[in-house]
C-alpha positions in Angstrom: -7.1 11.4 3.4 -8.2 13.3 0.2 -10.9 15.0 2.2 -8.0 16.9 5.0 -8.6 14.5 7.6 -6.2 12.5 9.6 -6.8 9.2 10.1 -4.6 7.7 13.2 -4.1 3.4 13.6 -3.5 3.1 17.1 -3.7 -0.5 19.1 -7.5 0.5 19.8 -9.0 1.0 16.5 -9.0 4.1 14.1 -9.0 8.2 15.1 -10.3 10.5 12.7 -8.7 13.8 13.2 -9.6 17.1 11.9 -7.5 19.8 12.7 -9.4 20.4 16.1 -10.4 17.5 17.6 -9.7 13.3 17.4 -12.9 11.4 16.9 -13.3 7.7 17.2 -14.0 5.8 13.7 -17.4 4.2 15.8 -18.5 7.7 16.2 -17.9 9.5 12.6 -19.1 5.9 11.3 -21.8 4.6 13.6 -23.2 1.0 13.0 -19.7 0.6 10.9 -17.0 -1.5 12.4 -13.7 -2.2 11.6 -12.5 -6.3 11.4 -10.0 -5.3 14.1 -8.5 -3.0 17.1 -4.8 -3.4 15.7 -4.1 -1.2 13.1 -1.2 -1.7 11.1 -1.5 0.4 8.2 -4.0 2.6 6.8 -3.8 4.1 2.9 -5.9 6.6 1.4 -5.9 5.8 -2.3 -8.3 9.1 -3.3 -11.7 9.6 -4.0 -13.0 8.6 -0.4 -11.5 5.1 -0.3 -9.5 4.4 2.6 -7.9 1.0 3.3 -7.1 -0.5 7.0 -4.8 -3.2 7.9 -5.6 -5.0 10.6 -4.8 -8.0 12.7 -8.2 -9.8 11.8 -8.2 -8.3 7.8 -8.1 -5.6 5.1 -11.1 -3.3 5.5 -12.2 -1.1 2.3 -13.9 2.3 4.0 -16.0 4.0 1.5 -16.3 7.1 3.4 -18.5 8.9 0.8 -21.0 5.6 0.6 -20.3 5.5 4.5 -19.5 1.3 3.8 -16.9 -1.2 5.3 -15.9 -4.4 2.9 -13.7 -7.0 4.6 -10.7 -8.8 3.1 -9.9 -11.7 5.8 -7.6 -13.6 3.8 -5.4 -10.5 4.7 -4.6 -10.3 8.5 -1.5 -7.9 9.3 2.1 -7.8 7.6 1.3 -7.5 4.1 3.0 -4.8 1.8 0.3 -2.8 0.3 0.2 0.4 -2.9 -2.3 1.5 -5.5 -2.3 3.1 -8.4 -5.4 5.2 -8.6 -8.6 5.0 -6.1 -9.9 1.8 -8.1 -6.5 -0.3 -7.8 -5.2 -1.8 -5.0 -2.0 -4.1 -4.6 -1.1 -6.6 -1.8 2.0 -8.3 -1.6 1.6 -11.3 0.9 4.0 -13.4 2.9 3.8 -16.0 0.5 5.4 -13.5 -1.7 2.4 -13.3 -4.0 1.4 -9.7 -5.5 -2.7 -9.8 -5.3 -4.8 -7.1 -6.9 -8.1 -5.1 -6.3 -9.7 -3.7 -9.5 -13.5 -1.8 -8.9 -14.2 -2.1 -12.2 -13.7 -5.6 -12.1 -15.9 -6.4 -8.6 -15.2 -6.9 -5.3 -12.4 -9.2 -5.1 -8.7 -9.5 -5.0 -7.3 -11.9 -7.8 -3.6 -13.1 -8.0 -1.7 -11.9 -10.4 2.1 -13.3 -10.0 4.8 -14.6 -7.2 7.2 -12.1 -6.6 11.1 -13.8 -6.8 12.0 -11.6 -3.6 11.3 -13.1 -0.5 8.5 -10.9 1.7 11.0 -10.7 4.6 13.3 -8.5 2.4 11.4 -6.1 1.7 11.4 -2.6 2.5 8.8 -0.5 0.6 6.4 -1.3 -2.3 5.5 1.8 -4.5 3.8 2.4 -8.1 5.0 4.9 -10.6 2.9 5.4 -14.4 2.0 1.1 -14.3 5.3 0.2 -12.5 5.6 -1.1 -9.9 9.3 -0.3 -8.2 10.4 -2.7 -5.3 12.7 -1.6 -2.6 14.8 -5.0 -1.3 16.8 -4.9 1.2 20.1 -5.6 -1.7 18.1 -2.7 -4.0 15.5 -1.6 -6.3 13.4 -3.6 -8.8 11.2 -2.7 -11.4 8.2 -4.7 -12.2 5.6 -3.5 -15.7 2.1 -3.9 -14.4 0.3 -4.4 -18.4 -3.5 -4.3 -18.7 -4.2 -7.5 -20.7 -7.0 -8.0 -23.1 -9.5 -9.2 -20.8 -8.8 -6.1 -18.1 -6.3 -8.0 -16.2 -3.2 -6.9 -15.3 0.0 -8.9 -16.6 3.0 -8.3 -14.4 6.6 -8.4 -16.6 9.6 -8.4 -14.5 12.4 -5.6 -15.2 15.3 -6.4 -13.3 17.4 -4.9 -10.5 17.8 -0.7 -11.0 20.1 -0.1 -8.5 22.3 -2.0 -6.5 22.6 -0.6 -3.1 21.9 -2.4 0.7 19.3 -0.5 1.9 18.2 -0.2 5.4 15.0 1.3 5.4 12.3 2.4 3.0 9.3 4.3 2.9 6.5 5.5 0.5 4.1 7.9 0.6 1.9 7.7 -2.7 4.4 7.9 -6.0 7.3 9.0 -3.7 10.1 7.1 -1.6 12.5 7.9 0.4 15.5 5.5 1.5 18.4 5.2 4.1 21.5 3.1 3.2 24.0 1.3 5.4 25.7 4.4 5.3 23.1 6.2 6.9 22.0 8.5 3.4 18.8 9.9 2.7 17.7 9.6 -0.5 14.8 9.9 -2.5 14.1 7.4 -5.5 12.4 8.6 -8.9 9.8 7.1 -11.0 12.9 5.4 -12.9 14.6 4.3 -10.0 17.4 7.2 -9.8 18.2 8.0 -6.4 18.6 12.1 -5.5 20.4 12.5 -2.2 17.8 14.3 0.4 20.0 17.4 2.2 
């Protein structure tokens, strides 16, 4: 996380490492519990939020406030990215891309169905307000436009590259891919793909 600690989803709950020892989430975060055991993806989106997916819901961790915020309309496989500690995206099964704004409260609001279907994709990331989409037949680019009223508007690109890709994965603004010819390559905030040696 932003602070240097490791935090480690494991089929029991959450491990908090620090360089020296593991610590159970219960115990850095007593009285605090998580919606559930299964973790299937945590993200560290700065300034002390953390987010964990789990079987049972989303769970917002606060770790500077020291709170926990549930999301149970979210329960295990969805895509998820942000663009600064306030903004959070979810892209469900239903295909729909769902949004988290602080400024704007405590809930997630809907802001468009994706075309692609959520079983073909490989990796959701965002660059400067777009939001790039790895398929498995390529990369799309999607605008993410703050409206009048502080919502975001979501204006569809196109394809940037046509290539089957196999795998995908992001780590903050940065994505790496493998293609069905088994190359490495990392994709830029405009969608150009640098071979990885």
């Amino acid at each position: 996380d932003d602070a240097g600690f490791l935090w480690i989803g494991t089929c029991d709950g959450v491990n908090i490492a620090d360089g020296i020892s593991v610590t159970p989430f219960s115990t850095l975060f007593p009285g605090l519990r998580l919606s559930g055991n299964i973790i299937e993806k945590i993200v560290n989106t700065g300034d002390g939020q953390n987010w964990v997916l789990t079987n049972y819901g989303l769970d917002h961790v606060d770790s500077r406030l020291g709170t926990v915020r549930t999301y149970p309309q979210f329960h295990g496989q969805e895509w998820l990215c942000y663009s600064s500690p306030d903004n959070l995206f979810v892209m469900t099964e239903d295909s729909r891309l769902h949004c988290y704004d602080r400024s704007k409260g405590d809930e997630f609001e809907v802001l468009t169905t994706l075309k692609h279907n959520y079983r073909d994709v490989k990796s959701l990331s965002i660059h400067n307000n777009t939001l790039l989409l790895v398929a498995a037949d390529g990369i799309y680019s999607y605008d993410l436009i703050h409206g009048r009223e502080g919502s975001y508007e979501v204006a569809e690109n196109g394809k940037l590259i046509d290539k089957h890709i196999v795998f995908a994965k992001s780590q903050g603004e940065t994505i790496f891919i493998i293609d069905d010819n088994g190359m490495i390559s990392q994709v830029g905030q405009r969608g150009e793909i640098t071979p990885v040696t």
